[in-house]
OpenMM code with the backbone's topology and positions (N, CA, C; nanometers):
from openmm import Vec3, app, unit

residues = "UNK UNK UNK UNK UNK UNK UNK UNK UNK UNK UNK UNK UNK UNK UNK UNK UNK UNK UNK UNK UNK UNK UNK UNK UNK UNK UNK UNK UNK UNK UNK UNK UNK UNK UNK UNK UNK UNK UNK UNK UNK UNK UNK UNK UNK UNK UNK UNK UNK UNK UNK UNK UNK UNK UNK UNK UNK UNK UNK UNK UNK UNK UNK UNK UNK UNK UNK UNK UNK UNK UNK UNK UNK UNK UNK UNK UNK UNK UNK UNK UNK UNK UNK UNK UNK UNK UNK UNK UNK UNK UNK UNK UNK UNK UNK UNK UNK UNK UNK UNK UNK UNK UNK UNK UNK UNK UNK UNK UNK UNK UNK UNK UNK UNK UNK UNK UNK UNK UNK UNK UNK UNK UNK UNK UNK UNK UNK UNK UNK UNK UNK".split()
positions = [
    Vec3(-0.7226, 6.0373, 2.4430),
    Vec3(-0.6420, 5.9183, 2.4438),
    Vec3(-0.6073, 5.8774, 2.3028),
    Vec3(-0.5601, 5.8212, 2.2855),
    Vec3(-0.4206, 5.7648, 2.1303),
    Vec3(-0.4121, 5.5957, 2.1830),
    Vec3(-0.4686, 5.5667, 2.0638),
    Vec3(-0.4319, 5.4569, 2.0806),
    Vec3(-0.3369, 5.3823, 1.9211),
    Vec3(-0.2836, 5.2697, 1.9239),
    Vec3(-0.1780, 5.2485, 1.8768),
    Vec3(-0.2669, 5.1774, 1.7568),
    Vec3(-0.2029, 5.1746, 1.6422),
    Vec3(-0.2912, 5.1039, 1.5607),
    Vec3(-0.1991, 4.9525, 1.5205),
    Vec3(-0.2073, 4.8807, 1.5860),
    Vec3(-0.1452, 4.7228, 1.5848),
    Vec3(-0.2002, 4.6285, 1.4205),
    Vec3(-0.1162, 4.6053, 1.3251),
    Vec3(-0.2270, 4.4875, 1.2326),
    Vec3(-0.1635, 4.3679, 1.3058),
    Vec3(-0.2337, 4.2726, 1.3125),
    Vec3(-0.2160, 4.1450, 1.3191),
    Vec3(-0.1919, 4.0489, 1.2272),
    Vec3(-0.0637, 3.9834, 1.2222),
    Vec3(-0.1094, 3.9027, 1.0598),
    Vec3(-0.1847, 3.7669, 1.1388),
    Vec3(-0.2633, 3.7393, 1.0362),
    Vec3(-0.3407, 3.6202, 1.0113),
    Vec3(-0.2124, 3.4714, 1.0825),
    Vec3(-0.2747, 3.4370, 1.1949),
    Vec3(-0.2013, 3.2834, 1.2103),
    Vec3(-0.1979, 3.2105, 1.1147),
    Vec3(-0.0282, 3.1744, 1.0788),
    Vec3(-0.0195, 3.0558, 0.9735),
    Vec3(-0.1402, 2.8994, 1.0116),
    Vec3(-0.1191, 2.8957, 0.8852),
    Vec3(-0.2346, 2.7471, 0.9071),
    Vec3(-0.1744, 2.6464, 0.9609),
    Vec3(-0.2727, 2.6111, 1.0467),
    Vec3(-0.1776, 2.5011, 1.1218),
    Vec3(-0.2309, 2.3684, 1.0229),
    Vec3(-0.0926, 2.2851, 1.0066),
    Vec3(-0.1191, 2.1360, 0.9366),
    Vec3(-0.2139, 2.0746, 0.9622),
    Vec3(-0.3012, 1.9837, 0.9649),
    Vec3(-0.3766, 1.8611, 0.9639),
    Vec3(-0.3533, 1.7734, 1.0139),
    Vec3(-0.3718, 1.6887, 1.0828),
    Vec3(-0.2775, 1.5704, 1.1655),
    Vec3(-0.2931, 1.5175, 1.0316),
    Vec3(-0.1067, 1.4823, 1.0605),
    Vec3(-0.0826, 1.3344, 0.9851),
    Vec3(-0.0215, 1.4502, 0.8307),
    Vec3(-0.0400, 1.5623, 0.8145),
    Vec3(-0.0141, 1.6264, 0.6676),
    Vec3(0.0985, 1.7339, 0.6882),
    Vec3(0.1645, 1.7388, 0.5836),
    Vec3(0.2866, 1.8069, 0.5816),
    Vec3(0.3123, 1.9394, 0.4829),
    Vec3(0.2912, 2.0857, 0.5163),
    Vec3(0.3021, 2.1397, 0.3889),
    Vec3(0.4207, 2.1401, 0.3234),
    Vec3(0.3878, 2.2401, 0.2154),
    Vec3(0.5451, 2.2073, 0.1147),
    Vec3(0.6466, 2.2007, 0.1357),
    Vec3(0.7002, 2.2944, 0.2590),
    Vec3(0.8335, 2.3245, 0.2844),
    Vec3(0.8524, 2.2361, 0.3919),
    Vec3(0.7859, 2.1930, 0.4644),
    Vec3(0.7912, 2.1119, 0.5987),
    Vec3(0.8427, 1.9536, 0.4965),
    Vec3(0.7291, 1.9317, 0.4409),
    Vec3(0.7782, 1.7719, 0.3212),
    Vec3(0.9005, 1.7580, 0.2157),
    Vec3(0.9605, 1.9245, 0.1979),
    Vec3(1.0699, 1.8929, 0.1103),
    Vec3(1.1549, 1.9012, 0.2013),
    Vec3(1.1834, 1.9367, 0.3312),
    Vec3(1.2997, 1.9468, 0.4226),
    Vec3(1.2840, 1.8004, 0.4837),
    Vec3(1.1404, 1.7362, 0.4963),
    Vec3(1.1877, 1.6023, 0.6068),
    Vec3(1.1900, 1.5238, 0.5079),
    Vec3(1.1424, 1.5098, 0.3555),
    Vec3(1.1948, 1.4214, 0.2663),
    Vec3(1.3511, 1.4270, 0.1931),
    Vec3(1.3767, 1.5277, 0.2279),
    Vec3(1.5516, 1.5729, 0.2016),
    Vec3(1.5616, 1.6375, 0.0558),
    Vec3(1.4223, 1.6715, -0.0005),
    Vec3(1.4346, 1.7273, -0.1260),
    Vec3(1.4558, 1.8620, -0.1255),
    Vec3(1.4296, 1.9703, -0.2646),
    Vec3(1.4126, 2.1239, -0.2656),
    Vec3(1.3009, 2.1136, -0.3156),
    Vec3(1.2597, 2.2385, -0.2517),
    Vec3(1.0976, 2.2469, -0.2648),
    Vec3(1.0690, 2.2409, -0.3867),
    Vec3(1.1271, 2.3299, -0.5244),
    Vec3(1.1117, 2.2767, -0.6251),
    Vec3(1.0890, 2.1827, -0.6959),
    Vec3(1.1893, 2.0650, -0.6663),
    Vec3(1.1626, 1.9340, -0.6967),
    Vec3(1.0133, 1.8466, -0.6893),
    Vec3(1.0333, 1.8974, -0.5481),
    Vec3(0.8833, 1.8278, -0.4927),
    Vec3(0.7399, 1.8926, -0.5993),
    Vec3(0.7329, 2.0257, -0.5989),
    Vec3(0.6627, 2.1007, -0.7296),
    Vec3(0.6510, 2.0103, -0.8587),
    Vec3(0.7978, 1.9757, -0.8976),
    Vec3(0.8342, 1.9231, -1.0392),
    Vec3(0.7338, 1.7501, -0.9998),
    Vec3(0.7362, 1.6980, -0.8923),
    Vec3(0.7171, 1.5708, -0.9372),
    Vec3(0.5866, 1.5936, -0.8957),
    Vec3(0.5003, 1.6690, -0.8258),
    Vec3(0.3730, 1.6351, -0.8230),
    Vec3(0.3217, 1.7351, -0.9520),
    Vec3(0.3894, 1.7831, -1.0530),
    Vec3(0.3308, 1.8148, -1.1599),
    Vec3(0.3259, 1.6791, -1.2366),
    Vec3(0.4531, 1.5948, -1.2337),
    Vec3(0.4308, 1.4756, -1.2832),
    Vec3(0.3168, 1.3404, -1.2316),
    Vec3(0.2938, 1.4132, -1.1536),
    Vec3(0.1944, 1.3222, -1.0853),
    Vec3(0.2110, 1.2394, -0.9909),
    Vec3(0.3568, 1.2578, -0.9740),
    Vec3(0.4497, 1.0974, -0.8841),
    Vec3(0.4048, 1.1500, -0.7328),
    Vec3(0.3695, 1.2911, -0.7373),
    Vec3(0.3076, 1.2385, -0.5545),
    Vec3(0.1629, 1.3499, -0.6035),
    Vec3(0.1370, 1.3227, -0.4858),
    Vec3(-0.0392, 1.3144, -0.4845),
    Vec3(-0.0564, 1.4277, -0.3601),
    Vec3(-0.0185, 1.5669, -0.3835),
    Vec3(-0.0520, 1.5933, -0.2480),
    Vec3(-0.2563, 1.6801, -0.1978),
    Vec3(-0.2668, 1.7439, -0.1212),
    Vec3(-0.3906, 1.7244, -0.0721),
    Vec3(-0.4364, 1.8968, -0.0700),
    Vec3(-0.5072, 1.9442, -0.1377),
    Vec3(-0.5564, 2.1238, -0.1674),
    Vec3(-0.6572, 2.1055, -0.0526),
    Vec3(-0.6619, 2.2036, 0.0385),
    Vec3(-0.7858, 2.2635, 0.1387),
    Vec3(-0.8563, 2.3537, 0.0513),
    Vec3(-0.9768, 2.4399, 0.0985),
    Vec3(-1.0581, 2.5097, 0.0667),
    Vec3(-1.0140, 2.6458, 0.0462),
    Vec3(-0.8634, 2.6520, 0.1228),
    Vec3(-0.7786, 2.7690, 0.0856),
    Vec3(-0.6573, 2.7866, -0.0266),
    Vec3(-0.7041, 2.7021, -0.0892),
    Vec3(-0.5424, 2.6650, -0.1554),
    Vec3(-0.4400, 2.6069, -0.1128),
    Vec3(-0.4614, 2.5865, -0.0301),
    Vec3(-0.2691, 2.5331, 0.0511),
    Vec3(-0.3012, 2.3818, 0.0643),
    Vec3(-0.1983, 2.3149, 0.0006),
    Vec3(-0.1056, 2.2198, -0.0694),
    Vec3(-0.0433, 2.1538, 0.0525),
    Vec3(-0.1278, 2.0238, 0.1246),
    Vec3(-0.0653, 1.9465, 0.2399),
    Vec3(-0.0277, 1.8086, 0.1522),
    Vec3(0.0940, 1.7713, 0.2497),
    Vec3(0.1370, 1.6107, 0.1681),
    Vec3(0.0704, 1.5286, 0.3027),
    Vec3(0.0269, 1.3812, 0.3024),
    Vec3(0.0190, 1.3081, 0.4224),
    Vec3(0.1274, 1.2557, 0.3784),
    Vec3(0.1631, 1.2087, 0.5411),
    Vec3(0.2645, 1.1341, 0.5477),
    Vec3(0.3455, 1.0365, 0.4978),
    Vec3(0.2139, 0.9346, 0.4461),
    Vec3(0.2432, 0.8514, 0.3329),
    Vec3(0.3137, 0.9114, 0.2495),
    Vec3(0.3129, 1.0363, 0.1922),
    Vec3(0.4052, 1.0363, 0.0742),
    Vec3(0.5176, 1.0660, 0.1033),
    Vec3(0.5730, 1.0745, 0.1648),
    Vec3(0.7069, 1.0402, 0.2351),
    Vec3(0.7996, 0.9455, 0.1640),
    Vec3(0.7031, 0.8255, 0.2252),
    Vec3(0.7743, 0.6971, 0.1690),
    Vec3(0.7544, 0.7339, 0.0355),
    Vec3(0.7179, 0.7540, -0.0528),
    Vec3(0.6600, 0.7478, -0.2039),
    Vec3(0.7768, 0.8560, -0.2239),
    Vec3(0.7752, 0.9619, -0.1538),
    Vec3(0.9418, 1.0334, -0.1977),
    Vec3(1.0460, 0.9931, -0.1959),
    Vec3(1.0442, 0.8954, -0.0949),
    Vec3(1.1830, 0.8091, -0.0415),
    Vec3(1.2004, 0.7011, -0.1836),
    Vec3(1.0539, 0.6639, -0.2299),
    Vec3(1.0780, 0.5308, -0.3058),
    Vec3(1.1072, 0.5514, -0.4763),
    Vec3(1.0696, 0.7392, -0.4732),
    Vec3(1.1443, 0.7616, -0.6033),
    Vec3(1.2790, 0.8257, -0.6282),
    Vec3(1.3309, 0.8583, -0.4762),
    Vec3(1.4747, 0.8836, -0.4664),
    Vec3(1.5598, 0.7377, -0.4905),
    Vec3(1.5064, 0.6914, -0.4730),
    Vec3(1.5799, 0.5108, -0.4631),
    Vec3(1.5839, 0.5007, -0.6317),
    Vec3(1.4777, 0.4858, -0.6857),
    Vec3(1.4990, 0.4841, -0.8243),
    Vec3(1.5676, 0.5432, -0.8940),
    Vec3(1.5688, 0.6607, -0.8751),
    Vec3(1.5971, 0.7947, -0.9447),
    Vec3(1.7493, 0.7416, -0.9532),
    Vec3(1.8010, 0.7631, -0.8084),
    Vec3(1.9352, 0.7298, -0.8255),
    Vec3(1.9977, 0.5914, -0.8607),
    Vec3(1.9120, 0.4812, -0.8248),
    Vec3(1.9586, 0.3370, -0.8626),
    Vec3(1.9745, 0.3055, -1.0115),
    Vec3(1.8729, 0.3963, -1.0616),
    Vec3(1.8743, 0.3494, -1.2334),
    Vec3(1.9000, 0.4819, -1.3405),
    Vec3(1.9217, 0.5844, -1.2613),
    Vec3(1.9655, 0.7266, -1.2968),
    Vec3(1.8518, 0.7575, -1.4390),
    Vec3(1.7578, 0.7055, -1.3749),
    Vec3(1.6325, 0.7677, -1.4603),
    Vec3(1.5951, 0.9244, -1.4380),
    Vec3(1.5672, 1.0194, -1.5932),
    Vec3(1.5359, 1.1162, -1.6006),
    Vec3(1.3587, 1.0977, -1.5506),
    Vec3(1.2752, 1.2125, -1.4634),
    Vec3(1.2149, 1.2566, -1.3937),
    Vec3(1.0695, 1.1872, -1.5224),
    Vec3(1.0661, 1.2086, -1.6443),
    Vec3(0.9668, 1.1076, -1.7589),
    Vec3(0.9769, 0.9741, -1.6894),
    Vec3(1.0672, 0.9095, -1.7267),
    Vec3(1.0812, 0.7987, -1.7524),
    Vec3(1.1021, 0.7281, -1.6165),
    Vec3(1.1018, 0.7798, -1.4832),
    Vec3(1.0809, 0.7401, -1.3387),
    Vec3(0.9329, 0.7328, -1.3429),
    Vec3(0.7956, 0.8551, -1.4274),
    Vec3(0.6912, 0.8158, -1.3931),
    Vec3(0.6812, 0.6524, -1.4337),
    Vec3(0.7286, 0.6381, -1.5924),
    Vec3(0.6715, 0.5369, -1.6558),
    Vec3(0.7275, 0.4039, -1.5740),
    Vec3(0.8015, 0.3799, -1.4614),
    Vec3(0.8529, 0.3031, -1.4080),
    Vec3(0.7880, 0.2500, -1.3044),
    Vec3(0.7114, 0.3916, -1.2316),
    Vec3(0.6201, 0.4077, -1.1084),
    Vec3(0.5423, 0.3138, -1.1531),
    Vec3(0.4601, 0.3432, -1.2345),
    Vec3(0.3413, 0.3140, -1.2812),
    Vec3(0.3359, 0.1356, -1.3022),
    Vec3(0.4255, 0.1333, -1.3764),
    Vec3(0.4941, 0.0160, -1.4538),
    Vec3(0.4629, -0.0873, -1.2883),
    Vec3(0.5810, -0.0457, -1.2194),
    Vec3(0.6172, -0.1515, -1.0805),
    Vec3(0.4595, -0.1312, -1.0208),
    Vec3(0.4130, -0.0150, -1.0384),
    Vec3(0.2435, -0.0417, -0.9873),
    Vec3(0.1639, -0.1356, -1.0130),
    Vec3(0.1359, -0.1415, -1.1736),
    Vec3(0.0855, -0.2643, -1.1842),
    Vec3(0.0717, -0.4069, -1.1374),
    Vec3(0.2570, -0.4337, -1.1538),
    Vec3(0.2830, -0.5378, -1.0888),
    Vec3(0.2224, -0.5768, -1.0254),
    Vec3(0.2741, -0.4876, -0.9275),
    Vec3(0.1728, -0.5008, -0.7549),
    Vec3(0.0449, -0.5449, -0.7463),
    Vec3(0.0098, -0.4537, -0.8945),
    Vec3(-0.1086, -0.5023, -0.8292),
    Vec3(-0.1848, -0.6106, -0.9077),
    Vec3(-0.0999, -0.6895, -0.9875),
    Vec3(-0.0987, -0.7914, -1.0903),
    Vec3(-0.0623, -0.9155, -0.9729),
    Vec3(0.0387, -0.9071, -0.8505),
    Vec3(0.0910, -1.0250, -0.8115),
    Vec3(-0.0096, -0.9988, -0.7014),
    Vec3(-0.0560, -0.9180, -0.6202),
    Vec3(-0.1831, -0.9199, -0.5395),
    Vec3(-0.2993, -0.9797, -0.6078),
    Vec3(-0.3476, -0.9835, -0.7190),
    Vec3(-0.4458, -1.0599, -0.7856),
    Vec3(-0.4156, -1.1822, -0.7807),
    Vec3(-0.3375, -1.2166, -0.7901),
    Vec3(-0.2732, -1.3194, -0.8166),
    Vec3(-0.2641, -1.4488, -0.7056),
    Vec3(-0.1833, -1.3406, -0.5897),
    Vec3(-0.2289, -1.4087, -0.4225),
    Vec3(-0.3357, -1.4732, -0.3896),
    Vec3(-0.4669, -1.3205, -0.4381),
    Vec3(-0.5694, -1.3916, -0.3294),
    Vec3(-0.6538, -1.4771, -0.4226),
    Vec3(-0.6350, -1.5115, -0.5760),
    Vec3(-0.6736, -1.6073, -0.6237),
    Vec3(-0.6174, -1.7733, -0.5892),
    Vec3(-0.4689, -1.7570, -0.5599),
    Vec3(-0.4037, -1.8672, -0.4874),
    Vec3(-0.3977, -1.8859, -0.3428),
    Vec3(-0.5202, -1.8166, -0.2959),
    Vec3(-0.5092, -1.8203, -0.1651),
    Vec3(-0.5599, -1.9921, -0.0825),
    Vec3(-0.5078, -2.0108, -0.0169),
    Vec3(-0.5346, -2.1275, 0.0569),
    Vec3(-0.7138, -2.1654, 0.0526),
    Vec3(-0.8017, -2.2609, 0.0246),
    Vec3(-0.9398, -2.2734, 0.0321),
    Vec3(-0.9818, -2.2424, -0.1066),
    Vec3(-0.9363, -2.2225, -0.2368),
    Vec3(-0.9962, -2.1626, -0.3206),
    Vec3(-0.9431, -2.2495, -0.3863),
    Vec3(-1.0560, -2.3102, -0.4934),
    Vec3(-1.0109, -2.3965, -0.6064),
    Vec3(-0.8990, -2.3695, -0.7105),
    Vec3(-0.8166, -2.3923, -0.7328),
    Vec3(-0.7042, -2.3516, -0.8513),
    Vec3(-0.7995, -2.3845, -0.9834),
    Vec3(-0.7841, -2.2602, -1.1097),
    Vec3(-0.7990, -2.2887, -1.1856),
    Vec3(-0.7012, -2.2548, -1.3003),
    Vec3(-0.6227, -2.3215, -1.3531),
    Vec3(-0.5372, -2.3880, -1.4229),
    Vec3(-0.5714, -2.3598, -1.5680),
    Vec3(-0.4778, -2.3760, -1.6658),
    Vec3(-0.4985, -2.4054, -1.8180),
    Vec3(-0.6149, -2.5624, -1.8310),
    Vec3(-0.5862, -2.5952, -1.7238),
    Vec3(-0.6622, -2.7262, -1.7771),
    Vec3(-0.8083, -2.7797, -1.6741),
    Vec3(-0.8246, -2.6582, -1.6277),
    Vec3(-0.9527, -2.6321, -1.5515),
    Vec3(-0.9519, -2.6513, -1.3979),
    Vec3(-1.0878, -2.6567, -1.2817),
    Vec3(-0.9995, -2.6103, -1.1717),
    Vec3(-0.9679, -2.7356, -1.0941),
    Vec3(-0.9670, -2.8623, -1.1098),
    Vec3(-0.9128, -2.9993, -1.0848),
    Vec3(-0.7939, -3.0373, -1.1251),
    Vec3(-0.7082, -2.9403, -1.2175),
    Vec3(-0.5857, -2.9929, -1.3420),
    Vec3(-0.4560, -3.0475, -1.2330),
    Vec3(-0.4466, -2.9951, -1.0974),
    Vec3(-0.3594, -3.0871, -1.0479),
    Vec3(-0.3671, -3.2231, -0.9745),
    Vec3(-0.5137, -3.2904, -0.9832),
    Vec3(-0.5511, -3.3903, -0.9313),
    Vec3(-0.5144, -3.5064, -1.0285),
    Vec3(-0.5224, -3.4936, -1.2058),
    Vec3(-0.4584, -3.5511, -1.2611),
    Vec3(-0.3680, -3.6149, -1.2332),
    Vec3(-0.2335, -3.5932, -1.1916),
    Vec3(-0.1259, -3.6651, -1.1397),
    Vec3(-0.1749, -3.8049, -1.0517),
    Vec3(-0.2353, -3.7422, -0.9503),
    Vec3(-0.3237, -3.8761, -0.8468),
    Vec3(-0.3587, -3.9947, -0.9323),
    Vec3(-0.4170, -3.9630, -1.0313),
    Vec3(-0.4776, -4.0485, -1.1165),
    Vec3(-0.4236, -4.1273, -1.1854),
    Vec3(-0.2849, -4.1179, -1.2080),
    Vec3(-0.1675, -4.2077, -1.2838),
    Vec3(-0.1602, -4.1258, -1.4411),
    Vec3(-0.0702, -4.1659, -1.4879),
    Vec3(-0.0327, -4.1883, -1.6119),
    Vec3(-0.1711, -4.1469, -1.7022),
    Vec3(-0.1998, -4.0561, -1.8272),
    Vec3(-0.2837, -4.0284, -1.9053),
    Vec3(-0.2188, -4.0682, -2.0371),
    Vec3(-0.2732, -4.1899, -2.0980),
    Vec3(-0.2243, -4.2307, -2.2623),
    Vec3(-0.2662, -4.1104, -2.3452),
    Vec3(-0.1952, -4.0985, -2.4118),
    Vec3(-0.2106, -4.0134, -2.5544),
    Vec3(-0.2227, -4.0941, -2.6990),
    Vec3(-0.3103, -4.0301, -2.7970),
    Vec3(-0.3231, -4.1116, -2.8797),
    Vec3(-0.1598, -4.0854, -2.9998),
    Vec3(-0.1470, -4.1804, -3.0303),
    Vec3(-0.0121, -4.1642, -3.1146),
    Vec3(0.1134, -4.1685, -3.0418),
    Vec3(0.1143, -4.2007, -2.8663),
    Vec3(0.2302, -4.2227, -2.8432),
    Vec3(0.2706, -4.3135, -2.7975),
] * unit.nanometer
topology = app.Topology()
chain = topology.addChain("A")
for resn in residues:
    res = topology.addResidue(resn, chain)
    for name in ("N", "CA", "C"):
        topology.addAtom(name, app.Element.getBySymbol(name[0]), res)
């Protein structure tokens, strides 16, 4: 008897719930795969290495592709100077979130002039010396 000698290739890896590999994330983010390469060398996306090498995006970065196509083209920033922008509007964020839950409803305000400084007013009129 003869039998046939068959190779099998290895089943592609199947994704991760929720993760996108390279070519799957530059076609549903509308980029070229290249690109996508170019900006996570820049760091602007974050994608996710398995134990095999292979390079999944989650979903989240999607939006984060979407939100540097918006830039890119709104302010026709070169691919540098979009990180320093990222980063930049990051802060913010996370400068006006500090910011919130210090002004959050129940929490004493504390002020240039300590954490009572808008009760002053209640109090009337404050003389100054010399005026």
């Amino acid at each position: 008897m003869r039998y046939a000698i068959v190779r099998v290739a290895p089943a592609p890896a199947r994704p991760p719930a929720g993760r996108l590999d390279l070519e799957s994330f530059a076609r549903t983010a509308g980029l070229h795969p290249e690109l996508v390469r170019r900006l996570v060398a820049l760091g602007l996306l974050s994608p996710i290495r398995d134990s095999a090498g292979t390079v999944w995006f989650p979903g989240s970065q999607l939006a984060e592709a979407a939100r540097l196509q918006r830039l890119r083209a709104g302010l026709g920033l070169n691919y540098a100077a979009l990180a320093l922008v990222v980063d930049l509007l990051d802060r913010i964020a996370e400068m006006e979130a500090t910011l919130r839950s210090r002004s959050a409803p129940g929490t004493a305000r504390r002020g240039p002039l300590g954490p009572d400084a808008d009760t002053a007013e209640a109090e009337g009129p404050v003389d100054l010396p010399g005026g």
